[in-house]
N, C-alpha and C positions, 0 to 999 in steps of 0.2 A: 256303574253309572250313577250320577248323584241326581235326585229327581230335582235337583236345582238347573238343570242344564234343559230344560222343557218349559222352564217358566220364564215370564216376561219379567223385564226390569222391575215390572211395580208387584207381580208376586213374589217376586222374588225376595224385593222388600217387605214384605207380609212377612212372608213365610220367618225371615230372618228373626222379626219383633217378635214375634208367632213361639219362635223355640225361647228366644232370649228371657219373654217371661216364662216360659214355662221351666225356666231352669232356672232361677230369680227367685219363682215361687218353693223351690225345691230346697232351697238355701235361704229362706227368709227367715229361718230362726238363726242359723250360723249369723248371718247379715246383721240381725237385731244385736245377738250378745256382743257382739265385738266394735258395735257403734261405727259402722261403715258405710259410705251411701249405696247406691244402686249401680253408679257410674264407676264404682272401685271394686265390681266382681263384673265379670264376663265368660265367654267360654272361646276354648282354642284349639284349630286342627293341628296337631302334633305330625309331623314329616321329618326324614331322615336326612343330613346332610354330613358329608365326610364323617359318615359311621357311627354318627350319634344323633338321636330322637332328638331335634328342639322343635321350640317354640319361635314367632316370630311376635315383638313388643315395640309396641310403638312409643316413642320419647315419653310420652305424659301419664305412662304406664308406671315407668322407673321412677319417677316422679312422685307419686303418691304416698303422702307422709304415712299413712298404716300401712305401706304394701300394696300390692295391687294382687285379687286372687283370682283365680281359674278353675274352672273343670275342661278336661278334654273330651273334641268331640268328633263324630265320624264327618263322612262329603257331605252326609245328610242333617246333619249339623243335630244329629241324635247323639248322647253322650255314650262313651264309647267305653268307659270304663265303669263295669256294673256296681262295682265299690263307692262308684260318685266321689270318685277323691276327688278334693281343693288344695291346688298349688299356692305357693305364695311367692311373688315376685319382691323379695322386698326394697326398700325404697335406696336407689342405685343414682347417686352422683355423678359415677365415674363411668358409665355405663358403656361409654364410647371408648375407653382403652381395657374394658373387661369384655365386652362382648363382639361379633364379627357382626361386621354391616350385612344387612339385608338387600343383596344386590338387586330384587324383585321389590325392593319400596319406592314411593316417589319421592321426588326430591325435597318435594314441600311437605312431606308425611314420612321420614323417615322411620326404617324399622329396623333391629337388632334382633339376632337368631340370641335364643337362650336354651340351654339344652337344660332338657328336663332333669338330668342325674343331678344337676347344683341346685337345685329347689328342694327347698324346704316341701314336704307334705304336712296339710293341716290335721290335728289331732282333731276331729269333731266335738269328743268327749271333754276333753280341755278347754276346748273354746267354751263350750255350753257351763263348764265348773268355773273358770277365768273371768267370762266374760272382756270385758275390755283390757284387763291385766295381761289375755294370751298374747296380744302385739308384742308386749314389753318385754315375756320371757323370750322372744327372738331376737332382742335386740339389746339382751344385756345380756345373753350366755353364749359361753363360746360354743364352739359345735360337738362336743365331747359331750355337755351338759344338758345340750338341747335334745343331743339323737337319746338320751338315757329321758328327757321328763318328754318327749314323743310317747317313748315305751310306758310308759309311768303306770297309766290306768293296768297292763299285764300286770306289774309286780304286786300291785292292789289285791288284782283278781286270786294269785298267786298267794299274796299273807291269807285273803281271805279263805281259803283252803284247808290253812293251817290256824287260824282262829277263830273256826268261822263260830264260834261259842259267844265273842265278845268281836264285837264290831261295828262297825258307825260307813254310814253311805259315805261318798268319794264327795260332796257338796259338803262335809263336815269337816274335811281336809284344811290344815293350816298349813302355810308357809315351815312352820318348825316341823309339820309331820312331814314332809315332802323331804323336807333335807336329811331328818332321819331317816328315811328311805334308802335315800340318794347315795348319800354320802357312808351309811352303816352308824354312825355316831346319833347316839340316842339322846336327842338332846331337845324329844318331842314333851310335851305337858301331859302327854295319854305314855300311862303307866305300859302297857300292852304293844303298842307298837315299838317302846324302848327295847323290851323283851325279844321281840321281834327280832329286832335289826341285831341285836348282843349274838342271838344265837342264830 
């Protein structure tokens, strides 16, 4: 039983403003680096329909030129996933022949089920290194390149293992060491990560 169901319209409205900053405040640093307002992160009860977890999104959700991001949350509108992951809706045109109508929206607030398995998950760690630049790596790599620089920070962790002798924080990271990474082709300006990838 969700302790929303004992509360009056106007607690109820409290209570809602009540968690939304409190989970606002939880995400104020992701929020800041990635230069997004307040009104383009929210949170979302996750339900099962025809055998898949979605989400329900409302039009001006898909609509948001960085995406639109989430964390999921229980009846009690407590976040439900102890990892505090953030979804990212990203910004969807077509939204009404990729996604199934939300037969529980109203007609003048139309909403669309998104199933959580085709969302992107936010890397924390990359947003915080990217800053504003993390939007752009979803939206100019294909999804082979995206799900490998998601992982990116493990492989890091990983070199650093084996060099941990000569090494430089993940905020020292350039675009050419990422790709030497990535790709195996050493074709970073740091001698050591060249090495690296060769062998």
């Amino acid at each position: 039983m969700s302790v929303l169901e004992s509360m009056t319209d106007a607690e109820k409205a409290k209570y809602r403003q009540l968690k939304r900053t409190e989970m606002l405040n939880h995400n104020r640093d992701f929020i800041k680096d990635i230069k997004i307002e307040d009104g383009d992160f929210n949170m979302k009860y996750p339900f099962t329909k025809n055998g898949q977890i979605v989400v329900s999104c409302f039009v001006n959700e898909f609509l948001k030129p960085k995406g639109y991001y989430f964390e999921l949350i229980d009846n009690n509108l407590n976040p439900s996933d102890p990892e505090r992951t953030i979804y990212r809706l990203p910004h969807t045109v077509d939204f009404k022949n990729k996604y199934e109508y939300d037969t529980g929206s109203k007609d003048y607030n139309p909403k669309y089920l998104v199933p959580l398995s085709q969302l992107p998950k936010v890397n924390r760690q990359s947003a915080t290194i990217l800053k504003e630049n993390y939007i752009k790596q979803f939206d100019h790599m294909d999804e082979s390149i995206l799900d490998s620089f998601i992982a990116f920070e493990d492989e890091i962790n990983q070199a650093k293992s084996i060099f941990d002798d000569v090494d430089a924080p993940c905020s020292d990271m350039t675009i050419r060491d990422y790709i030497a990474i990535h790709t195996g082709k050493p074709v970073s300006k740091k001698e050591w990560i060249n090495d690296l990838v060769k062998n």
